[in-house]
N, C-alpha and C positions, 0 to 999 in steps of 0.2 A: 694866489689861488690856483688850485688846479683845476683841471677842465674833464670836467667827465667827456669821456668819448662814447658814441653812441654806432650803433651797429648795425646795419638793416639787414635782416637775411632775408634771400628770396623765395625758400622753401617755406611750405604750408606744413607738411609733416617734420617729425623728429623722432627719431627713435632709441630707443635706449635698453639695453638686458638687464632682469633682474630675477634673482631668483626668491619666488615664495615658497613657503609654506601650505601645502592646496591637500585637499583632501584627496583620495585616489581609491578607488574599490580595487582589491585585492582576486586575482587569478584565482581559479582552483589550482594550480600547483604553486601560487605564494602564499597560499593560505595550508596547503601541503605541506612544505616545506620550514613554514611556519610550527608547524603541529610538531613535525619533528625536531626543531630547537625547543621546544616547550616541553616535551617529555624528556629530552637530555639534559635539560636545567632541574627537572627535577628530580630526574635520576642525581644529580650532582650533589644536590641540595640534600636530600636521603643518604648518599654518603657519606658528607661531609659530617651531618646531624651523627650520624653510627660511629665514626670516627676519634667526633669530641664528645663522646660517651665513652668509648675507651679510653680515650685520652683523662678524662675526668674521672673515671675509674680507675686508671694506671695512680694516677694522682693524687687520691683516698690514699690508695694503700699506702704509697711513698710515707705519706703526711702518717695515716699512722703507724707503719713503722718507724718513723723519727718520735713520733707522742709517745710510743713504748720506750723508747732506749734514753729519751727524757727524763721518763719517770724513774727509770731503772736508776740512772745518773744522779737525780734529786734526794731521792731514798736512799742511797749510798753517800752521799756529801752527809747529809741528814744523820745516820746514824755514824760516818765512821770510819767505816767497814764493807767490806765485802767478800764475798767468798770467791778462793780461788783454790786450782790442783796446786798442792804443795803433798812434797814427798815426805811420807812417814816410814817409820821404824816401829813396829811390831815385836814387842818383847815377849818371848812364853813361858813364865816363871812358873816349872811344875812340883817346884817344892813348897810354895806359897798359893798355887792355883793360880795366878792370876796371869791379866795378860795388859801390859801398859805400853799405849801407842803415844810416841814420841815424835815433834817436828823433826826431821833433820838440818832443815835450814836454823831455825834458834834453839836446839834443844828441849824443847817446851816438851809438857805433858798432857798431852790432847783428851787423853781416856785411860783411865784403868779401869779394870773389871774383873770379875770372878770368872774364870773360863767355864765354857759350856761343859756337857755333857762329851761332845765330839770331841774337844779340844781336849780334854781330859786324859782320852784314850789314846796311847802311844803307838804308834806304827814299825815294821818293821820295814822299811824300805831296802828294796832290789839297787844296783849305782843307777839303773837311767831312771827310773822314778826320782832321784835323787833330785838330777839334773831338773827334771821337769819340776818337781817342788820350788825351785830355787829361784823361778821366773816369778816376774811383779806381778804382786795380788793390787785387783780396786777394791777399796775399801769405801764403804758410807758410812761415816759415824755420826752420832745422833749431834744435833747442831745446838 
């Protein structure tokens, strides 16, 4: 068996530190001081709010610009097809009037037509007029 040992102290008091938790009334310059981390927190909090508002905004648009070019993508699987710049060749047949626009990539025949009234009418071209004729026309043809 063991033997408890026993102790006697001779002191009456004992002391010991500990720290609480205690209620404390507050200075007029901690209560100051106070006031001013209280409007910077909410100055912060107002930024932040405006921020992720653009952010959220920035973020819309993202999102629908990708829902456009989805759709764009969808409708194109969907039918097939798509339109693109492909170079043509413009024929002007003025013994038959007419005027037939050819792919030059596959040779296709994109349009023929009766030439206008303007087209009709033959020019007497000066040589720099010439030159300047010779430059690429954009054309729109009906789809």
């Amino acid at each position: 068996m063991s033997k408890t040992r026993q102790t006697r102290t001779n002191q009456v008091l004992r002391h010991r530190n500990v720290v609480l938790e205690l209620r404390c009334d507050l200075t007029l310059e901690e209560q100051r001081l106070k006031g001013v981390q209280l409007a910077e927190q909410e100055h912060k909090i107002a930024e932040l709010e405006n921020k992720m508002k653009l952010s959220n905004q920035v973020i819309k648009e993202e999102i629908k610009e990708i829902t456009t070019a989805l759709s764009k993508n969808t409708q194109e699987i969907r039918q097939g097809w798509e339109f693109r710049q492909v170079k043509c060749q413009m024929t002007y047949d003025y013994s038959r009037a007419t005027v037939v626009t050819v792919r030059i990539d596959s040779g296709e025949v994109v349009d023929e037509r009766a030439m206008n009234q303007d087209e009709r009418q033959t020019t007497f071209y000066v040589e720099d007029d010439i030159q300047e004729a010779s430059t690429h026309e954009s054309v729109s043809l009906p789809h």
